[in-house]
matplotlib code that plots the C-alpha trace (Angstrom):
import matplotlib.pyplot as plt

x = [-108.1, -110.8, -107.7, -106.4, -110.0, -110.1, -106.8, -108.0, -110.9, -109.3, -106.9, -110.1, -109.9, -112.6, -113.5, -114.6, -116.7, -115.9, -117.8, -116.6, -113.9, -117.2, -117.2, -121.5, -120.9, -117.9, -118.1, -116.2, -114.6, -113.5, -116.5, -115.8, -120.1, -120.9, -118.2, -119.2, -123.0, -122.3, -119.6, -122.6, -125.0, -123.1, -121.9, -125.6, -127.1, -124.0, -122.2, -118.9, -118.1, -117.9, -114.6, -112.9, -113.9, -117.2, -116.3, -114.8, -112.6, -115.1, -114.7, -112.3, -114.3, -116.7, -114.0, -113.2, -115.9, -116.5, -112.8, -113.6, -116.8, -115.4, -115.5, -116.7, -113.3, -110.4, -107.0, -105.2, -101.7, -98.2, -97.8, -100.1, -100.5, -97.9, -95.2, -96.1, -93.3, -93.5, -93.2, -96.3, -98.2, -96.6, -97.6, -101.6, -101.5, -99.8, -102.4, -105.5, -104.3, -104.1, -106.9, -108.4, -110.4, -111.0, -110.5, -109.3, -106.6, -105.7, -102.1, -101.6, -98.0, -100.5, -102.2, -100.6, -104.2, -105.7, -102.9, -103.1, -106.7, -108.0, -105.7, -108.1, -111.2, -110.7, -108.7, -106.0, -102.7, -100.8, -101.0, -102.1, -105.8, -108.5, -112.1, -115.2, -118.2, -117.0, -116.1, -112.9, -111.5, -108.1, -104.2, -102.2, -102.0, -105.8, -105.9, -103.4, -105.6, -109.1, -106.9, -105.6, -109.1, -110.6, -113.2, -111.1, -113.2, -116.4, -115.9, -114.3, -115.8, -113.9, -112.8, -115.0, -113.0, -111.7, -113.7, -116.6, -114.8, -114.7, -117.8, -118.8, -116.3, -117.2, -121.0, -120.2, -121.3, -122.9, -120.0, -116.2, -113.2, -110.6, -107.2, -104.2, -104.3, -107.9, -110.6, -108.1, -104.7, -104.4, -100.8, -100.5, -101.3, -104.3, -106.0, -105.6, -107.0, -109.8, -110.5, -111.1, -113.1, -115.8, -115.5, -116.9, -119.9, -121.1, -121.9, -121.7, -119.2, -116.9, -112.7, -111.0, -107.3, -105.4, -102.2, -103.7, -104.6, -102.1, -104.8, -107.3, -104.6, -103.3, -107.0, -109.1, -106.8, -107.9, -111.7, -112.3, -109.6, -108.4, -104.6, -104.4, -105.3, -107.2, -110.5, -114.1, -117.3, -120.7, -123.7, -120.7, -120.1, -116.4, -116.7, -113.1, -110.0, -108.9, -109.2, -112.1, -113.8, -112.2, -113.9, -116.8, -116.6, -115.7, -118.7, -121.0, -121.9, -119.9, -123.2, -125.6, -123.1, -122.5, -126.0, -126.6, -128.8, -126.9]
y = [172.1, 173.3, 174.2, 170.9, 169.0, 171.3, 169.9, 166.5, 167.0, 168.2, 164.9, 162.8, 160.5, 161.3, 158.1, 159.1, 156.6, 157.2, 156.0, 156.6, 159.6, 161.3, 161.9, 159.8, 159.6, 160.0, 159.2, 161.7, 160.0, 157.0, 155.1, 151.6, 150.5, 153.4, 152.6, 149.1, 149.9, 152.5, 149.9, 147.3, 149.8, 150.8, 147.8, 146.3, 149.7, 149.1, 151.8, 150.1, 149.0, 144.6, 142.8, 141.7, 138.0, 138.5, 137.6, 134.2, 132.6, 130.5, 126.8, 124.4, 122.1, 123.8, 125.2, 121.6, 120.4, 123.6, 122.5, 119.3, 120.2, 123.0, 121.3, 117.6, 116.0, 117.7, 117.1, 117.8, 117.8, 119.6, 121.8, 122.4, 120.5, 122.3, 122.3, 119.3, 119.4, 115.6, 112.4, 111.0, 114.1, 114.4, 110.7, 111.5, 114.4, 112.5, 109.5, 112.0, 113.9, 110.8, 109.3, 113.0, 113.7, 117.0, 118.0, 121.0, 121.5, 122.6, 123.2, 122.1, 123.8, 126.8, 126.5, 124.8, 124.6, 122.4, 120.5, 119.0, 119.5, 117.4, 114.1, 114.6, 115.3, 112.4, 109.7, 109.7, 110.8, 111.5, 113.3, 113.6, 113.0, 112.9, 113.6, 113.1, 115.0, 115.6, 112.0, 110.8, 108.4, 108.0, 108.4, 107.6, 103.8, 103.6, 105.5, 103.3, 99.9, 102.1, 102.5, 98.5, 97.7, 100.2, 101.9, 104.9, 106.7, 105.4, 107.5, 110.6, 113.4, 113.6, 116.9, 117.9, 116.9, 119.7, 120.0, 120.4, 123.3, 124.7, 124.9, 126.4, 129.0, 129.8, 130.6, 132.0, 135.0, 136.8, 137.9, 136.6, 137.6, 135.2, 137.8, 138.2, 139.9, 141.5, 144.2, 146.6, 145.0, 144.1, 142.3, 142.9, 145.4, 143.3, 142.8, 146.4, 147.7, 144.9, 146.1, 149.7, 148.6, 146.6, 149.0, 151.6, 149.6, 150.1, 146.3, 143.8, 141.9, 138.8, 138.3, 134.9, 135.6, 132.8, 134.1, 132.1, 128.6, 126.9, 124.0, 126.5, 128.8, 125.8, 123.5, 126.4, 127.2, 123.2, 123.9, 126.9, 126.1, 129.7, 129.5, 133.3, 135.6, 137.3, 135.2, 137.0, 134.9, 135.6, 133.3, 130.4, 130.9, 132.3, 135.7, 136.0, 138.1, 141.8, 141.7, 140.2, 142.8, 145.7, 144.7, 144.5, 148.0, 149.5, 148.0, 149.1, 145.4, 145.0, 146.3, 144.0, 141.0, 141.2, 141.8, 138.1, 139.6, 138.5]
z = [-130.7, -133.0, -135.9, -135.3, -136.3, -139.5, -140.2, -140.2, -141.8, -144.5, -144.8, -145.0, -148.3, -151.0, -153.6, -156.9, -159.0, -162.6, -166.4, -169.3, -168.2, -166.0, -162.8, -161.8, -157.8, -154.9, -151.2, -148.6, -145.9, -144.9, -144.8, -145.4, -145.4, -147.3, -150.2, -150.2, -150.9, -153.8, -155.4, -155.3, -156.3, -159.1, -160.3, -160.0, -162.3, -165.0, -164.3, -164.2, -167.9, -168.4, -168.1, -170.9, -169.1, -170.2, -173.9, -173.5, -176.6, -178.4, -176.7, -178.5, -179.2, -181.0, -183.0, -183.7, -185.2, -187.4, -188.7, -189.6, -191.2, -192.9, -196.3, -197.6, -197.4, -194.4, -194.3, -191.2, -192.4, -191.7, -194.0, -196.8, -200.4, -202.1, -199.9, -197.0, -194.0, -193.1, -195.4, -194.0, -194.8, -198.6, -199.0, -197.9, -200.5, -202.8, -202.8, -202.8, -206.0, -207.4, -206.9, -207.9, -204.5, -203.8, -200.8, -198.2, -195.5, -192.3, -191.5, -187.5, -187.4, -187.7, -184.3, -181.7, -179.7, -183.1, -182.5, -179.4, -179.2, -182.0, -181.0, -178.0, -179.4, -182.1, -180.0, -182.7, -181.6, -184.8, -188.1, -190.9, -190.0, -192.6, -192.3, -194.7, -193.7, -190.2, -189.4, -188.9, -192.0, -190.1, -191.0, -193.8, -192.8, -193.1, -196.3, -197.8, -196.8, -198.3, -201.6, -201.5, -201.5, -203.9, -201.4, -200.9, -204.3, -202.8, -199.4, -200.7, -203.5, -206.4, -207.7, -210.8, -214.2, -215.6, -218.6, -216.1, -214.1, -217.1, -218.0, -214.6, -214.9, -218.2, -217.0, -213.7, -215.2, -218.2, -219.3, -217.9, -219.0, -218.5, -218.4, -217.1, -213.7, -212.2, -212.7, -210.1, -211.9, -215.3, -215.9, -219.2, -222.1, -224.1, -220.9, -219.7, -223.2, -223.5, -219.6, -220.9, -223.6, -221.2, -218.7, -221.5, -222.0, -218.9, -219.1, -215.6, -215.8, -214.1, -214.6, -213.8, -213.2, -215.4, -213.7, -210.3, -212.0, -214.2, -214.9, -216.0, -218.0, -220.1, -220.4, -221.5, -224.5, -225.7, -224.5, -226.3, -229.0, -228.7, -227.7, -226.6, -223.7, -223.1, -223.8, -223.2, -223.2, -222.7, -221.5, -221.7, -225.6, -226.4, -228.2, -228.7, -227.8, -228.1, -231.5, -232.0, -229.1, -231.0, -234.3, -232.3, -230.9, -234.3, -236.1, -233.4, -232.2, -228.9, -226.4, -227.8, -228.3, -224.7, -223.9, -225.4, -228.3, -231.4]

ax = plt.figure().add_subplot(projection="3d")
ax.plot(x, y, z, "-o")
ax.set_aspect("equal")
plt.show()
């Protein structure tokens, strides 16, 4: 008898409690009010790490309305400005540029959630939809009746002119470049070399890739009345191209040029 209760003692479950691949507690035994006091215990103290439950997916509607605040004017469109995937969206896009608005998009074949949620959250059931700070403006019917009676440029912000984005990009910094390609990429050889030649001076300075922005490319060539790249200015004045900056270098002006002291 008394080898048969070893026996069984020995088949008597054991329940290990485990954090973080350690071994903190086990029960021995089948003791079903004794495991369900350590599991509370434990679970009370922390010792069991959180559910992924505990980090809920930010609620939709909140997400919403960052959306449609997420810049001054928001198109919600299918598709995006250059390449819209319904007629009515092309036509919204197409009345906007005209009218030189500036605004940002959200593409709804993007996020099927967006989708369906905003007809909800705004009580309008189709696309495109068009917001100005955060308030609905409506679809393309209502945008067409704003521009019939000439209030659609007195709700939405126009896009600076481009003589004005000019001028901002021309003082973003100091000094900026305007070349073909980046600090990490130069795309071709007279912005490589002109590159090498700042990056010796040990000077801070800004690039604009011209490569990115046809408008910029072609109008700054008319601003600045210099029909090349690359073009380097500094406090907003154009200094000139590679050759100009090599002369520069060679006749020992280049640091304080760019330092704004000539």
């Amino acid at each position: 008898m008394n080898g048969v209760m070893a026996e069984l003692a020995k088949e008597q479950p054991q329940v290990s409690f485990v954090k973080n691949s350690q071994k903190i507690d086990r029960l021995d035994g089948a003791h079903a009010p004794e495991l369900t006091k350590k599991v509370q215990r434990h679970a009370s103290s922390g010792s069991f790490p959180p559910s992924g439950n505990e980090h809920p997916k930010e609620d939709l509607s909140l997400r919403l309305k960052k959306l449609i605040h997420a810049a001054p004017c928001m198109l919600f469109m299918k598709g995006t400005p250059q390449e819209p995937r319904c007629g009515f969206s092309k036509q919204m896009v197409e009345i906007l540029n005209k009218h030189n608005i500036q605004f940002s998009s959200f593409d709804i074949f993007s996020d099927e959630e967006v989708r369906q949620g905003l007809k909800t959250y705004s009580s309008w059931p189709t696309y495109p939809q068009l917001y100005v700070s955060g308030e609905l403006i409506g679809g393309l019917d209502i945008v067409k009746e704003l521009e019939a009676s000439e209030e659609l440029d007195t709700i939405c912000p126009k896009a600076p002119k481009l003589e004005e984005r000019l001028k901002v990009l021309t003082n973003k910094a100091s000094v900026m470049l305007f070349m073909k390609g980046n600090k990490q990429e130069a795309k071709c050889g007279f912005s490589k070399q002109i590159l090498e030649i700042l990056n010796s001076t040990g000077v801070d300075y800004e690039t604009f890739d011209i490569l990115e922005d046809e408008e910029v490319r072609q109008g700054l060539k008319t601003y600045s009345n210099w029909p090349t790249y690359p073009q380097l200015y500094v406090k907003g004045e154009l200094v000139g191209g590679l050759d100009i900056v090599k002369e520069l270098k060679e006749n020992g002006e280049l640091l304080s040029v760019l330092k704004g002291e000539n």
